[in-house]
C-alpha positions as CSV (number, residue, x, y, z in Angstrom):
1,X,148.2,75.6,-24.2
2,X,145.8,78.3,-24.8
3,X,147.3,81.8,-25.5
4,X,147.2,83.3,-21.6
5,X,148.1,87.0,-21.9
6,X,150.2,89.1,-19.4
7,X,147.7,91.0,-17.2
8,X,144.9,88.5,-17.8
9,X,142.7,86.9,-15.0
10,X,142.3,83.0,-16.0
11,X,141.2,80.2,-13.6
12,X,144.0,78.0,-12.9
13,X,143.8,74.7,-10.7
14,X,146.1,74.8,-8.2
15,X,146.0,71.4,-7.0
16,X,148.2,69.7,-5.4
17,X,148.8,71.7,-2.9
18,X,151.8,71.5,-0.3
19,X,151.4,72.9,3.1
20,X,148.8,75.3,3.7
21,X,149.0,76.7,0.2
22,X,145.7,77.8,-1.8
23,X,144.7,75.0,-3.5
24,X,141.5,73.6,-6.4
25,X,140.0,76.6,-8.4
26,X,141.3,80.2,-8.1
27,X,141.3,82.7,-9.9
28,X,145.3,84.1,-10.8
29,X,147.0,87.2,-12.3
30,X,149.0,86.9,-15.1
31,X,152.7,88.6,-14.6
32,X,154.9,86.7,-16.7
33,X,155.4,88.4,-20.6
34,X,153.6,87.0,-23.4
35,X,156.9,85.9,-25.2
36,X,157.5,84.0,-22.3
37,X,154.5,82.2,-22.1
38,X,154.3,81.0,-25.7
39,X,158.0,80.3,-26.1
40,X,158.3,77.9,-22.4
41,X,154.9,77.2,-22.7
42,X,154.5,78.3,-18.9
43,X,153.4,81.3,-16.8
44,X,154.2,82.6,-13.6
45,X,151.2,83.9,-12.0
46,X,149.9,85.3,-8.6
47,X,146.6,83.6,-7.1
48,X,143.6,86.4,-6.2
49,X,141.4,86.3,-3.2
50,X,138.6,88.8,-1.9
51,X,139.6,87.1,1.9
52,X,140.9,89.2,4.3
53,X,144.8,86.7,4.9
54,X,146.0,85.8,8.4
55,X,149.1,87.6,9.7
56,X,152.5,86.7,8.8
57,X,152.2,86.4,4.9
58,X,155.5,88.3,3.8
59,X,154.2,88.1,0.2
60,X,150.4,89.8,0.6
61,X,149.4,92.8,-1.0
62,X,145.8,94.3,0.0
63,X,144.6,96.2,-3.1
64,X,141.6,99.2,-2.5
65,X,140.2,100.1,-5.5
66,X,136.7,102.0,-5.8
67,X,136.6,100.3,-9.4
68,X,136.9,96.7,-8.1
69,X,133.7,95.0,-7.2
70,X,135.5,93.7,-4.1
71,X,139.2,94.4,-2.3
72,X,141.5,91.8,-3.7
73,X,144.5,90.5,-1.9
74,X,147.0,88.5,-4.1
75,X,150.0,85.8,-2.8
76,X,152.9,84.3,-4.1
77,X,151.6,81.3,-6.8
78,X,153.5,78.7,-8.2
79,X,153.1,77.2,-11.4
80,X,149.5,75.7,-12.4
81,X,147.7,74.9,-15.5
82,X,145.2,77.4,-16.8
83,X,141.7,76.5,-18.1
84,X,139.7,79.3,-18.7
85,X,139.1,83.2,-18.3
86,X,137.6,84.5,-15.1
């Protein structure tokens, strides 16, 4: 696996999907620590989105920043393989 730093933006495939979860090509947040990452060889990460999410996501977070070109929101992710940088 490429070296996928804590705090980095990376595509990631997220297929399969189960449910109604996000699924192909998004873009994901890195939170897991870099030792972490080499040593298991994984990384837990959060999926990014610019669209507004439906009511009744427990896990969504709208982030406002006059720095970002647009307001991200981010949900729960669950493992995927990474294959580039956003």
């Amino acid at each position: 696996m490429a070296r996928v730093l804590r705090g980095g933006i990376y595509w990631a495939d997220l297929s399969p999907v189960v449910g109604s979860e996000q699924g192909g090509m998004q873009s994901v947040l890195v939170l897991s620590h870099n030792v972490f990452n080499e040593r298991s060889n994984t990384v837990i990460a959060v999926a990014l989105t610019s669209k507004p999410q439906r009511a009744g996501f427990p896990l969504t977070l709208e982030l406002d920043s006059d720095e970002l070109p647009k307001n991200l929101g981010w949900r729960s992710a669950r493992f995927a393989p990474f294959l580039q940088n956003a």
